[in-house]
N, C-alpha and C positions, 0 to 999 in steps of 0.2 A: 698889968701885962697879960696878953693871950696866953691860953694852959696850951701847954705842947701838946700837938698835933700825934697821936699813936700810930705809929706805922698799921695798915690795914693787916701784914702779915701776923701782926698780934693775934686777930679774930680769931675765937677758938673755933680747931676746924673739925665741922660734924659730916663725917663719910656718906654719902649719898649712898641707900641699899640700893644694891643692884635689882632691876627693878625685873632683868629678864629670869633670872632664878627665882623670884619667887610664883611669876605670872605662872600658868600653867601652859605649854605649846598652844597658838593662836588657833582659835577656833571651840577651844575646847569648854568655855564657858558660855558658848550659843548651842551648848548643843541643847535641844528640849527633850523631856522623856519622852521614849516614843510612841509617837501616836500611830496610830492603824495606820496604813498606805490610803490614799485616796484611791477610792473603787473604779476598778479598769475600764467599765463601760462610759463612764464619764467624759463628757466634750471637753475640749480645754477651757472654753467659758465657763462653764461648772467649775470646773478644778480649779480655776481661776477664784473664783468668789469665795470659795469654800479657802484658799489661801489666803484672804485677804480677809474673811471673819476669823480668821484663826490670827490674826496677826492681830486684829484689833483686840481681839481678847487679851492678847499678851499682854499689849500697850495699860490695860488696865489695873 
């Protein structure tokens, strides 16, 4: 004969941590140390590249 069927409320129940107390307020783990400002005489295509080797470096 079949073993009885355990009701699912049996399953021992493990409390999911709250996951926003422990995260830190969003944003806060993008932040990088900070680097110089890009120099003001700079075009936006300059500023641009120089944004975009700096992101590839990260990615590294």
């Amino acid at each position: 004969e079949a073993e009885p069927v355990r009701p699912v409320r049996e399953a021992p129940y493990v409390p999911v941590p709250q996951a926003q107390a422990e995260t830190p307020p969003f944003g806060v783990e993008r932040k990088r140390p900070a680097t110089p400002p890009p120099q003001p005489g700079l075009s936006r295509a300059e500023r641009r590249r120089m944004m975009r080797e700096e992101r590839k470096r990260k990615k590294e």
